[in-house]
VOMAR-9637 format. One line per field, with one value per residue (C-alpha): x, y, z; residue in three letters. Coordinates in steps of 0.5 Angstrom, whole numbers, always signed. Last residue first. Layout:
u = X/... $
v = Y/... $
w = Z/... $
residu = ALA/... $
//
This chain:
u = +65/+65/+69/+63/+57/+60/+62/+54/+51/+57/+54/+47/+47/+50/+45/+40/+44/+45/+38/+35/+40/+39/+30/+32/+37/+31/+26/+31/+32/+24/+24/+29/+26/+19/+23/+26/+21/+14/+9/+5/+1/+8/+12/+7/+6/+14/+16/+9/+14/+20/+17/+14/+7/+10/+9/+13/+20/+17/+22/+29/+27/+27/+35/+35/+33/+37/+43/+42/+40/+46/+51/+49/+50/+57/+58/+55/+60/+65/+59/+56/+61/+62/+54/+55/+62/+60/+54/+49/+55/+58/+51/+51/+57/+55/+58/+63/+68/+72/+68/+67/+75/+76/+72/+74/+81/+80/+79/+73/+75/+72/+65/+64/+67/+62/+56/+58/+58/+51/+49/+52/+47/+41/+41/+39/+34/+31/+31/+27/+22/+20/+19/+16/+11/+10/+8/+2/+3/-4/-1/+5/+9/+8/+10/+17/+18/+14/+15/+21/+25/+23/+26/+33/+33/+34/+38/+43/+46/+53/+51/+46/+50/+56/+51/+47/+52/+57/+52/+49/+57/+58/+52/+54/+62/+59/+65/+60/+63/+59/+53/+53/+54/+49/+44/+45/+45/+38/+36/+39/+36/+29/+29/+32/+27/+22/+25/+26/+20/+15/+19/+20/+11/+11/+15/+12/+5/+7/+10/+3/+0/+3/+2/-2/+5/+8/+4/+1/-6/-6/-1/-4/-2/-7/-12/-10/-9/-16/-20/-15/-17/-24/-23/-20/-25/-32/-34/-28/-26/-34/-35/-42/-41/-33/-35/-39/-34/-30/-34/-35/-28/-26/-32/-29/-21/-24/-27/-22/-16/-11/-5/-5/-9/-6/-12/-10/-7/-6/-2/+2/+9/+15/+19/+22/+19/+18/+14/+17/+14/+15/+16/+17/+8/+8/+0/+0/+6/+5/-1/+1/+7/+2/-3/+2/+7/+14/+20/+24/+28/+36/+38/+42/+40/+38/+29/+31/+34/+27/+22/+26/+25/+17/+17/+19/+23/+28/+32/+37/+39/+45/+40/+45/+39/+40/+45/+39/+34/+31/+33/+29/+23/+24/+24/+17/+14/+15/+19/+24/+20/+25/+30/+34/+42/+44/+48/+44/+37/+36/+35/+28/+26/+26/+31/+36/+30/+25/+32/+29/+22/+26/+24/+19/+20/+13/+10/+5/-2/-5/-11/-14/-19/-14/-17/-15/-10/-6/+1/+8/+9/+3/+9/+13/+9/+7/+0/+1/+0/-2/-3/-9/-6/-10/-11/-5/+0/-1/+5/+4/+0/+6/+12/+8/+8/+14/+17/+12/+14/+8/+1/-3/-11/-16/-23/-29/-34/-41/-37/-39/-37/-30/-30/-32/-27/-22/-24/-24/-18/-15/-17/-15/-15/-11/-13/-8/-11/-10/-17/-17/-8/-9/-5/-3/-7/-8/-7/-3/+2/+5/+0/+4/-2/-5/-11/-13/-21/-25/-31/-25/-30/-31/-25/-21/-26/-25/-18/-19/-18/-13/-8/-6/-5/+0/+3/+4/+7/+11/+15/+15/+19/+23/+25/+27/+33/+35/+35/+39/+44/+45/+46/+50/+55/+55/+57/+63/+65/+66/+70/+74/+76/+77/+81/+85 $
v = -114/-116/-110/-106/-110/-109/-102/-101/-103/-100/-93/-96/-97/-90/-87/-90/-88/-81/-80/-82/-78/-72/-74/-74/-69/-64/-66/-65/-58/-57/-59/-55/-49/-50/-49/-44/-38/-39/-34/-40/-39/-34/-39/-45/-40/-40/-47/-48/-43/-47/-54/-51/-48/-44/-36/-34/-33/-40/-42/-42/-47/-52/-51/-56/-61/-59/-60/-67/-69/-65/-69/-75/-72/-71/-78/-82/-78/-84/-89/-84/-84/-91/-92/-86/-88/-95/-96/-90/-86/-92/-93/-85/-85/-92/-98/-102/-104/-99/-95/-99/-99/-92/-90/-95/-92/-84/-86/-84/-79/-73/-76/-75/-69/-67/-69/-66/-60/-61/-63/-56/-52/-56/-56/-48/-50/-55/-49/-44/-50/-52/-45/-43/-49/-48/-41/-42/-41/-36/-33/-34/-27/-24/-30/-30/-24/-25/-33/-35/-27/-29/-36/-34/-28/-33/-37/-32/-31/-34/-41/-40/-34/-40/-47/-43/-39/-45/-49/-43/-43/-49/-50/-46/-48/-55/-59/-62/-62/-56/-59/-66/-63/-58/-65/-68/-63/-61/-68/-69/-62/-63/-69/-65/-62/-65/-70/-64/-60/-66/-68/-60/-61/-66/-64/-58/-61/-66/-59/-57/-63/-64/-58/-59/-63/-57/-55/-48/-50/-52/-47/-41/-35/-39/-38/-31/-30/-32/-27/-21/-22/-23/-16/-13/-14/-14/-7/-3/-5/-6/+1/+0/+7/+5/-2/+1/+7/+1/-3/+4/+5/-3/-1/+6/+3/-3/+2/+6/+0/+5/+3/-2/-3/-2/-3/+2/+3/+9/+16/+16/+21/+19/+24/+18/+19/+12/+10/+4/-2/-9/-16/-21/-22/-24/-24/-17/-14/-18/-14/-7/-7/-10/-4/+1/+0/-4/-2/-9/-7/-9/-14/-21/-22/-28/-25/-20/-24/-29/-23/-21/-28/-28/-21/-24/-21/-18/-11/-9/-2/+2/+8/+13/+17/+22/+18/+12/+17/+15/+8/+8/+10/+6/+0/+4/+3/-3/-5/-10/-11/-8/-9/-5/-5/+1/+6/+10/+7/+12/+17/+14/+14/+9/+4/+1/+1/-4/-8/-14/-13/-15/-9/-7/+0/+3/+7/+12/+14/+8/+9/+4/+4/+9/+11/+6/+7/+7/+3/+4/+12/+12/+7/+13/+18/+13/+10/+6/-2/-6/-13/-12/-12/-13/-16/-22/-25/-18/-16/-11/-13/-19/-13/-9/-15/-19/-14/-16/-24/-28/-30/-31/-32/-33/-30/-31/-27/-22/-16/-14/-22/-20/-14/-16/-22/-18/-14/-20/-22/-15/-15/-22/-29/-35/-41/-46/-54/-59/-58/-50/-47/-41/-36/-28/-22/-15/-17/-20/-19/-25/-27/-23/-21/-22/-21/-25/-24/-30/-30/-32/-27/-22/-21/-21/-15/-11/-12/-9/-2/+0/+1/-6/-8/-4/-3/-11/-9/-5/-9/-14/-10/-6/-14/-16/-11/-13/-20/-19/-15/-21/-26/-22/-20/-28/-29/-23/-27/-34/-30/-27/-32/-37/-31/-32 $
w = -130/-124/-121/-125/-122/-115/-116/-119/-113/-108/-111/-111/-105/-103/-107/-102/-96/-98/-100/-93/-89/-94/-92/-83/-84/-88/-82/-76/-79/-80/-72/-70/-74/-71/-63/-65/-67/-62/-63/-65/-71/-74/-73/-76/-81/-82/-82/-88/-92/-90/-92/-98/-99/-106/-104/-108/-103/-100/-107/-104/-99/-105/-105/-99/-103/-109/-105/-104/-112/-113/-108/-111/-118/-116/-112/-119/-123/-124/-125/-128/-134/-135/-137/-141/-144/-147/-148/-149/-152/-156/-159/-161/-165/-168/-166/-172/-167/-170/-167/-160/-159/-161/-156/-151/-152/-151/-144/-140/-135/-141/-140/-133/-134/-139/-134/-129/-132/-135/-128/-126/-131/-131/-124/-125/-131/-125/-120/-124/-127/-120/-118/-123/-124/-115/-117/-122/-129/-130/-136/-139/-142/-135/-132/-136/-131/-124/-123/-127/-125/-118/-118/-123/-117/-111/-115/-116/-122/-124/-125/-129/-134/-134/-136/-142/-145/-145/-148/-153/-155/-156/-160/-165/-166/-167/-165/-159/-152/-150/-153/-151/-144/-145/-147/-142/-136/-139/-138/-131/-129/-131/-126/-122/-121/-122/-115/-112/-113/-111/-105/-102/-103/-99/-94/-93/-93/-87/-83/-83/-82/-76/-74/-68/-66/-65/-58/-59/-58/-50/-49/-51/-56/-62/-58/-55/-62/-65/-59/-61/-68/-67/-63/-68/-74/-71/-66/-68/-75/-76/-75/-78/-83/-83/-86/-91/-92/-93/-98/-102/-103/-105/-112/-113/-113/-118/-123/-123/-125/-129/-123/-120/-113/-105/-101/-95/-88/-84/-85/-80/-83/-81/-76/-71/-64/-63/-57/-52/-52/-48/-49/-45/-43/-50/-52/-51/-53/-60/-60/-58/-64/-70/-67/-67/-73/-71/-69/-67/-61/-60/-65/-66/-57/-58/-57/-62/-68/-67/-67/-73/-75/-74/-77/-84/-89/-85/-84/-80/-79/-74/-70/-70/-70/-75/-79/-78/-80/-87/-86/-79/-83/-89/-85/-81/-88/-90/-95/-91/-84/-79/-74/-69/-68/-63/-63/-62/-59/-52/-56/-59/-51/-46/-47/-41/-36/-40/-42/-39/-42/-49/-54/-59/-62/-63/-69/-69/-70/-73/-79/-81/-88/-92/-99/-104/-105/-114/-116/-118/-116/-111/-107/-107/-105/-99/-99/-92/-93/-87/-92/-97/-104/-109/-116/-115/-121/-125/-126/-122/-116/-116/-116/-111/-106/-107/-100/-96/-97/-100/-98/-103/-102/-106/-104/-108/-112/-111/-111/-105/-102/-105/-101/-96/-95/-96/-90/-85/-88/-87/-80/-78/-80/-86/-84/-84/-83/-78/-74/-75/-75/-75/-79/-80/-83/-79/-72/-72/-79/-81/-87/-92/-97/-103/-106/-112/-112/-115/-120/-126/-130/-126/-123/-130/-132/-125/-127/-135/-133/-139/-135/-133/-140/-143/-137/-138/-145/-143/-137/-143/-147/-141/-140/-147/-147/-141/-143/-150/-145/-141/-147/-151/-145/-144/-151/-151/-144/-148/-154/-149/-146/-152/-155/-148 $
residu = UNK/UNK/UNK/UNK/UNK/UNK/UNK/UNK/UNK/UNK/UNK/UNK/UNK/UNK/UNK/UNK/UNK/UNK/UNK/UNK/UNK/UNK/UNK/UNK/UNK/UNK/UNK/UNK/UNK/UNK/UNK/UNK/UNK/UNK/UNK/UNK/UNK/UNK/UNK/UNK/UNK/UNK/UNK/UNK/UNK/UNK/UNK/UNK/UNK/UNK/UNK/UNK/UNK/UNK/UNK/UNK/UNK/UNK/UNK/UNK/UNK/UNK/UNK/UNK/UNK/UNK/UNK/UNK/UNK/UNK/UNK/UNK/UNK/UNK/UNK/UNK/UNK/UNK/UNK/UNK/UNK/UNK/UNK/UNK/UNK/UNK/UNK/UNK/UNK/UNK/UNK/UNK/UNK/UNK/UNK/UNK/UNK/UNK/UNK/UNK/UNK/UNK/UNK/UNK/UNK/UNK/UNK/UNK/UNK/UNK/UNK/UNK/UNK/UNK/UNK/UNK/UNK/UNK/UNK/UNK/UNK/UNK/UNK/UNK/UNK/UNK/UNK/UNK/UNK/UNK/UNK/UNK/UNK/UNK/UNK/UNK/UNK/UNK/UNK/UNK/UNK/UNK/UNK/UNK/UNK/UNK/UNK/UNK/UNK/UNK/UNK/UNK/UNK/UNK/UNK/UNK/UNK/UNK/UNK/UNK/UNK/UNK/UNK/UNK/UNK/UNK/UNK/UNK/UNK/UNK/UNK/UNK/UNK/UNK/UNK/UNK/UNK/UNK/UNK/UNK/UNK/UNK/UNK/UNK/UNK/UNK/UNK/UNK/UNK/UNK/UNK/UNK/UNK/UNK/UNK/UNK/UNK/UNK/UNK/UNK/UNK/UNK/UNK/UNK/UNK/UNK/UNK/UNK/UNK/UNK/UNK/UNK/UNK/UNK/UNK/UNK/UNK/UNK/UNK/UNK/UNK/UNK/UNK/UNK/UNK/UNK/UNK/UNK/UNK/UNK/UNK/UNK/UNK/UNK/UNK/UNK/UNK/UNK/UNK/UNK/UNK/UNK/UNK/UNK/UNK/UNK/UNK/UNK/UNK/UNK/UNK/UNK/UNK/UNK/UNK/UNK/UNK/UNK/UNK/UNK/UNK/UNK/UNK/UNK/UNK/UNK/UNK/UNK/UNK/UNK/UNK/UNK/UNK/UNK/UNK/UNK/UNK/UNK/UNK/UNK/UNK/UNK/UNK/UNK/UNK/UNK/UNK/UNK/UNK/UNK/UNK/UNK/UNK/UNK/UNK/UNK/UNK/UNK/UNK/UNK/UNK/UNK/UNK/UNK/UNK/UNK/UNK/UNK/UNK/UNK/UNK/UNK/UNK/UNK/UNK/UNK/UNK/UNK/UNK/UNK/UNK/UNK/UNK/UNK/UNK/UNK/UNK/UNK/UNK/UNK/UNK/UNK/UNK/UNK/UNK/UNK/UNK/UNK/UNK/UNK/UNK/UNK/UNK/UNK/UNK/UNK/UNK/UNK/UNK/UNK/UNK/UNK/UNK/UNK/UNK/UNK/UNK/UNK/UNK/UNK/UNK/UNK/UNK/UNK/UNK/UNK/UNK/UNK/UNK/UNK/UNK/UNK/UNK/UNK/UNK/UNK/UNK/UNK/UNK/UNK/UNK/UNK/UNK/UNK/UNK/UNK/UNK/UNK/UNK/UNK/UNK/UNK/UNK/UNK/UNK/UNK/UNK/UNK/UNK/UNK/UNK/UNK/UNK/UNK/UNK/UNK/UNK/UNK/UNK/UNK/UNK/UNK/UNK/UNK/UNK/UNK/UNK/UNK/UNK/UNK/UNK/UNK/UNK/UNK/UNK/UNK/UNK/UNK/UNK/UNK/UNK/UNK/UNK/UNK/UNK/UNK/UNK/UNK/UNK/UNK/UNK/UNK/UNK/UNK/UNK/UNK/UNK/UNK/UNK/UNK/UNK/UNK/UNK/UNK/UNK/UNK/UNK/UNK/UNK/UNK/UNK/UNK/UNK/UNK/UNK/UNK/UNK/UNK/UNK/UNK/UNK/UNK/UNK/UNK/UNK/UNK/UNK/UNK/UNK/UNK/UNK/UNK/UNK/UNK/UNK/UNK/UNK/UNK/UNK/UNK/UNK/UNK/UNK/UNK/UNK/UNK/UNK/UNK/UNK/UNK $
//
């Protein structure tokens, strides 16, 4: 019980020396952001980091040009004006709309360029631009078979309708869902709210007018019925962190210049529509266009899993040392270090790498982060791996290799760690398969993994299943690979074991 609460006690430690450290850095990237230095970082790098969540035709979504994705629509078109009026380059990152606010603030992108309203609570963390497209309202989107079953807003109650998480049409029906009766569901991804609509997981998707009436445009399956949720309109705009004047005056005056032009109109929109309907036609949404796409993925899951776990074995073998070791100081750090990784979220280890510790570290790049977040998580269960692989050694043979004259690190490396991973070999196996699959977890910063390029790919073609049957043969094909080959191994080292 004393050991319990001495473990506990440490992980309270632990927890509370991480949130005393947040509001330090949180401070000093305030700090830093309200002293005007972004038009500064633009001009010296010479390339304007905007970001977005390409998933939004008209206004940011993928086309696949020769194998390659690129990144089209009218909030691309805009964010090239920019750049180009500021005599700089474009880098786009594409991220989850909901990682947005929290990228600009903690300074990994320079603008948000992505169908953003400047709400009242959004003005509270970052500065607008003024408003560059302004829709007048929303739409639920429906299947065509339910056209006469809704009608009207009121015809929604008690019925399950999905939304973009963090926009502003989710905020909506959150608002008035007592009102309503409107049961809220809410996605990361509009391709995968689409997906839930089209199996019968949601009733309507609410999305803003534009977005609405091009999906229903180039999906002759769906149609639209208006919303009448009270939610002020106010349009689209730059959103910029807070303090950067300069920057905000510059983005203004390149859209009085294209609202002066009426390029929106004239230009933006329909080059828009014109690279949907490619994308929508059969002869261009066919999978084995996007060979590349689901090759880059794969490559970069191999890349992430194999540093990964890399990472992982040494910290696993270290840990596991520490925790067995008879200093009291390192067991303690050892027990912190595996119970606070195994207790926490994946997911929110990956984003507290990249937006957190990436404050304090400068220009780490997303694929660093993830690998780095996933390989100290690994670390953790291989290190507990690791101790009981050590623990089913028999006390015996270590006391024979010392009285043998071997040192304490000789009986490890060839007494019990050769026996050990034989014992523990399945368990690291079925980390290394895991860890595989967990590298989807990072397409949440915006890393080109498998399930990212998944998602371009269904956000490309209009087609929600059909690219995640193929990313799940994929990962079946690869587990299926690695379990073959650590199973040779297994019966390698039995063999070698049995003869022995």
């Amino acid at each position: 019980m004393k050991k319990l609460i001495k473990i506990m006690t440490a992980l309270l430690l632990l927890a509370g020396l991480f949130t005393a450290a947040i509001p330090a850095v949180d401070a000093a990237s305030s700090k830093k952001m309200a002293s005007g230095t972004v038009m500064k970082k633009i001009k010296k790098s010479g390339k304007l980091v905007v970001g977005m969540s390409a998933d939004y035709p008209p206004l940011e979504f993928t086309k696949n040009v020769n194998g390659r994705n690129k990144y089209v629509g009218v909030d691309v078109e805009l964010a090239k004006q920019i750049a180009k009026d500021l005599g700089v380059k474009l880098e786009i990152k594409n991220m989850d709309f909901d990682s947005l606010l929290v990228a600009l603030e903690t300074g990994k992108i320079d603008v948000i360029i992505s169908g953003m309203t400047p709400t009242a609570e959004r003005k509270k963390s970052i500065d607008f631009s003024k408003i560059y497209y302004a829709e007048k309202s929303d739409y639920f989107v429906i299947s065509k078979t339910n056209k006469a079953k809704y009608t009207s807003t009121a015809s929604f109650k008690g019925k399950t309708v999905g939304a973009q998480t963090g926009s502003l049409q989710y905020t909506s029906l959150k608002k008035n869902a007592a009102k309503s009766g409107i049961k809220v569901k809410g996605l990361a991804k509009i391709s995968n709210l689409l997906m839930a609509l089209k199996s019968g997981k949601v009733d309507a998707v609410l999305l803003g007018e534009l977005n609405a009436k091009t999906y229903a445009t180039n999906d002759t399956s769906l149609s639209l019925v208006k919303s009448s949720l009270s939610q002020a309109q106010m349009g689209n705009a730059v959103g910029v962190a807070k303090g950067q004047g300069d920057l905000v005056k510059a983005i203004n005056k390149t859209i009085n210049n294209c609202q002066k032009q009426d390029l929106f109109n004239k230009k933006y929109i329909p080059a828009a529509a014109k690279a949907m309907k490619q994308a929508s036609s059969k002869t261009n949404n066919s999978m084995s266009k996007y060979a590349s796409y689901f090759a880059t993925g794969l490559g970069y899951t191999m890349i992430i899993t194999i540093c990964s776990i890399t990472i992982g074995l040494v910290l696993g073998v270290i840990f596991a040392l520490m925790r067995l070791s008879k200093n009291k100081l390192l067991h303690a750090i050892a027990v912190c270090y595996i119970e606070f990784l195994r207790g926490t979220p994946q997911m929110v280890q990956i984003m507290f790498v990249y937006f957190g510790v990436g404050m304090l570290i400068k220009n780490m790049p997303a694929l660093a982060a993830g690998i780095i977040a996933i390989g100290l998580n690994s670390g953790a269960y291989v290190a507990e791996d690791i101790r009981s692989g050590i623990n089913s050694v028999a006390k015996g043979q270590t006391e024979a290799a010392r009285s043998l004259g071997l040192s304490q690190a000789k009986t490890y490396r060839y007494i019990v760690f050769p026996q050990a991973l034989k014992n523990i070999w399945p368990a690291l196996g079925n980390e290394f398969i895991t860890l595989t699959k967990d590298s989807s977890l990072v397409s949440v910063i915006g890393v080109g993994e498998l399930m990212y390029e998944t998602g371009l790919v269904q956000t490309a073609t209009y087609r929600g299943v059909m690219p995640l049957f193929i990313t799940m043969c994929i990962y079946f094909v690869v587990t299926f690979i690695l379990t073959r080959l650590l199973n040779y191994f297994e019966r390698r080292m039995n063999l070698t074991s049995s003869r022995a």
